[in-house]
N, C-alpha and C positions, 0 to 999 in steps of 0.2 A: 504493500500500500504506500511505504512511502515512496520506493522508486514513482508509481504512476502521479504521485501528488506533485511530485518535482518538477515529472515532463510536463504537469497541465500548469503547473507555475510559469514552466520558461516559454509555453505557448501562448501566455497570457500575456509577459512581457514581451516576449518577440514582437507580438500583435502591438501593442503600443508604441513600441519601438519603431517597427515598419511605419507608423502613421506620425510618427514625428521624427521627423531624418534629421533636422534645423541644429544647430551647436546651441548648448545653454550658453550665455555670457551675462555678463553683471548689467543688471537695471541703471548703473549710472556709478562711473569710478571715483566722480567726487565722493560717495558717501565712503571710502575706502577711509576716512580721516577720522568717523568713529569707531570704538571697537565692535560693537555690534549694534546692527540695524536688522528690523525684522517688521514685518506687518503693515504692508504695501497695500492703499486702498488710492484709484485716482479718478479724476473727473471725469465726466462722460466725454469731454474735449480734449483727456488727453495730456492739459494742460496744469493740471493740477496733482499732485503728489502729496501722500501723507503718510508718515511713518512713525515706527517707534526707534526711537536710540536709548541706550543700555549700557553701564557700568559694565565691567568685566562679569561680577557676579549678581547682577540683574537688580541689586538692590536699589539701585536709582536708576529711574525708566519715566521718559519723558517724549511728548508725541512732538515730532518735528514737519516743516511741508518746505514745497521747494514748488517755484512755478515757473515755466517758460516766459520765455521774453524774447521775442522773434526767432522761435526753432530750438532755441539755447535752455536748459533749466538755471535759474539764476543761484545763488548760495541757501542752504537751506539754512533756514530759520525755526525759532522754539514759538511752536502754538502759542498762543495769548495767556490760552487758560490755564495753562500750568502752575504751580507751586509745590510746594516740599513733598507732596504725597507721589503715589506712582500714576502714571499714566500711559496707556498702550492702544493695540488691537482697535486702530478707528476704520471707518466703514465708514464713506462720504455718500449719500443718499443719491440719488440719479438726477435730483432739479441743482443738487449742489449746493442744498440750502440748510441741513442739516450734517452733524457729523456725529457719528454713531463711537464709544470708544468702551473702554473696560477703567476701574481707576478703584483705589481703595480709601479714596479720598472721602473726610466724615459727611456726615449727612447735612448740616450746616455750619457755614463758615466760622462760625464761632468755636466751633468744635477745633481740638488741637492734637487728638486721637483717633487713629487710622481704624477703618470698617474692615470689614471683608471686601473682597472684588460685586462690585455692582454695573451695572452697564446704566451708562451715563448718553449725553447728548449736547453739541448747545447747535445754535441755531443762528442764521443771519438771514440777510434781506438780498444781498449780494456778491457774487464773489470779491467784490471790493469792498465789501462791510466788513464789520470788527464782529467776531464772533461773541455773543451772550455768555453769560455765567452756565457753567454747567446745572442740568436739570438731570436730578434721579430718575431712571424711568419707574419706577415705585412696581408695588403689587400689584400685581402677578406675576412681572416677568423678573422680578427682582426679590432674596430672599434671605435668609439669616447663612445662606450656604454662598459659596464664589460662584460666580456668573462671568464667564469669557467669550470675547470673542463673539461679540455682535455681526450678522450679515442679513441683508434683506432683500428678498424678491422685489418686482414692482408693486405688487396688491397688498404690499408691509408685511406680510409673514417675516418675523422674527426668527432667526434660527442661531444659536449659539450652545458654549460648551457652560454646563454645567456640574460641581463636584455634588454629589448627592447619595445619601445610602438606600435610594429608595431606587437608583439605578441600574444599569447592568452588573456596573465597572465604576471605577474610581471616579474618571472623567467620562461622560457620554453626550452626544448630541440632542437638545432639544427644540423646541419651536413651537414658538404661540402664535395663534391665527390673529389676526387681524380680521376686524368684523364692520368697519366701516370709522367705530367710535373707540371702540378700548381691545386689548387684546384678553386673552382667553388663556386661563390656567397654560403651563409649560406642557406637552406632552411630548414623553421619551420616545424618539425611533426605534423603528423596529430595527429584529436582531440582523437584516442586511446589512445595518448602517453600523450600531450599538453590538457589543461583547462583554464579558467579563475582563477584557482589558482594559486600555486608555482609547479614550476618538476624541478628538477635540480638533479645535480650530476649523471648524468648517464655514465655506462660502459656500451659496445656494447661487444660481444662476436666477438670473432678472425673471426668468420667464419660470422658475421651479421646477426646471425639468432634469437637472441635474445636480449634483453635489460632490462638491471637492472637500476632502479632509486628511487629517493624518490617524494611523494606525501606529500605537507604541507597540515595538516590538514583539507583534501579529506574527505567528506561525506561517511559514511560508514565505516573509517578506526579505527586504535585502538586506537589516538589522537596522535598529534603534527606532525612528521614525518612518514611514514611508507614506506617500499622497495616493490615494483611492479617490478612485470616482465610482458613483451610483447614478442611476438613469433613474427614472420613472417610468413604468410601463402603460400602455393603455388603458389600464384600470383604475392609475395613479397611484399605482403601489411601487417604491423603493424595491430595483431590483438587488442584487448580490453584489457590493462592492466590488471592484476591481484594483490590483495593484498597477498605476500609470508605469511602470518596467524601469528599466537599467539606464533607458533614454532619460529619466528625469531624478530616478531613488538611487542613491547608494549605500552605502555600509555605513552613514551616517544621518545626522537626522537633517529629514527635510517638512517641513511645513509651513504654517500661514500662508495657504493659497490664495489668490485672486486673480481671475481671468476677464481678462478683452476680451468680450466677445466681438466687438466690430473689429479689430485687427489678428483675430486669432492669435492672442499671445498670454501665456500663464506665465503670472509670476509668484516666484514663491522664496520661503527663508530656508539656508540652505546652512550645514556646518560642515561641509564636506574639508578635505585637507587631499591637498597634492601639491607639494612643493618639493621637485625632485634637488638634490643638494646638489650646488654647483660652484664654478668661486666667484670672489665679487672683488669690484674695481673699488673696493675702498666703502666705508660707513651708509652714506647716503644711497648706492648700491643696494647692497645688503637693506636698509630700510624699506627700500620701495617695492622692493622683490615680496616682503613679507608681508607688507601691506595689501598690496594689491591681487597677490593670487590667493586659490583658495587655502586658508589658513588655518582653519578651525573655528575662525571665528564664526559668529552668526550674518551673514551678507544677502541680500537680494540680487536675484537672479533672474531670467526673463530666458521663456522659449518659445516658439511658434507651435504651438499645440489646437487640432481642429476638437472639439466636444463631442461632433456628431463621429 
């Protein structure tokens, strides 16, 4: 059995593999000057960028953006709304008028002690507006437990990672309907999506017919992290994840997905390492070398990937 499990593995990835020929490369080598960057969400235009940046050991985690200026991205800058608490995983809404994020920032400012993870919001009038004071998104979709990694359809279904013991697994995916006016209790995916392991980090496609996410160290997979997608089938039932192959996973973790779908391109956070040893012309050298290739650190990456 295991032999046969291996061969339907590597025909699984092959198959991904075959449909994305394209070289991954880094989303943008200016952000090579922090240590880690992860959680790529951008405008419908393209023109807009928003990430998280991260300490070595994630204890200070802060949302960054960067936006074109004739073709060019200009230097990135720190969100508005930041302060001492952590801030990550945003998710910019499709009008561009809202920004969706995860923060363990208290419930009011007067407050000078850290919550659990919440998914939070603020809002402007235009992409040249100063963005509003963050707003809890409260009960229901928010709870005494950690709430990560907000992503939304067009019709606002809500879909994120929550820790919860009423789950499969540690971390699993949820999503509350949107009904016009408020959303509706969390309800846990089924076990296509969800395990007795870790899933977390998941984007829903605009239209909810697909779902990108990571699998923790999932039997079968290329180790530690790897990106599955699920379809929806005719019935509108979540089919059987799939491992996205060797073209995108490796022996390291990769996650926080998000896809173009107008330019066919997924981008996601990657910790892979390949830096073969070689010598160097001296300090600055050797700096640039480590910097820029893949390190170990946590980097954004970008590949030509179709969904269908």
């Amino acid at each position: 059995m295991k032999g046969i499990s291996g061969i339907l593995f590597f025909l699984v990835t092959g198959l991904f593999s075959v449909q994305n020929t394209s070289e991954i490369s880094l989303f943008n080598k200016d952000l090579n000057q922090f240590l880690n960057t992860r959680d790529l969400t951008l405008s419908k235009d393209g023109n807009e960028a928003y990430f998280t940046i991260q300490s070595p050991n994630q204890e200070i985690s802060q949302i960054a953006f960067i936006k074109k200026n004739k073709g060019s991205w200009n230097e990135p800058q720190l969100a508005s709304f930041n302060d001492s608490f952590s801030y990550m995983e945003p998710f910019l809404s499709s009008d561009g008028k809202r920004l969706y994020f995860a923060s363990d920032r208290p419930l009011h400012r007067d407050q000078q002690q850290k919550k659990d993870f919440d998914i939070w919001y603020v809002e402007r009038n235009t992409e040249s507006s100063k963005w509003s004071e963050p707003v809890n998104m409260g009960k229901p979709v928010n709870s005494e437990l950690n709430e990560f990694y907000p992503s939304l359809s067009h019709n606002n279904n809500l879909y994120f990672t929550m820790e919860s013991p009423n789950g499969m697994g540690k971390d699993d995916i949820y999503f509350c309907k949107w009904d016009g006016k408020a959303y509706a209790a969390p309800q846990l995916l089924n076990e296509n999506i969800n395990s007795s392991g870790y899933e977390f980090n998941a984007y829903i496609s605009p239209k909810e017919n697909f779902i990108i996410y990571t699998k923790y160290n999932e039997k079968g997979g290329l180790g530690s992290g790897d990106l599955y997608i699920s379809k929806k089938s005719s019935d509108g039932n979540w089919q059987k994840a799939e491992n996205l192959g060797t073209n995108i996973n490796t022996k390291f973790m990769e996650y926080c997905p998000f896809y173009d779908e107008k330019n066919k391109t997924l981008y996601f956070t990657s910790r892979r390492t390949n830096l073969p040893p070689r010598k160097f012309n001296g300090i600055s050298d050797f700096q640039q070398y480590i910097n820029e290739g893949e390190n170990g650190l946590s980097k954004i990456y970008k590949i030509s990937f179709d969904s269908k």
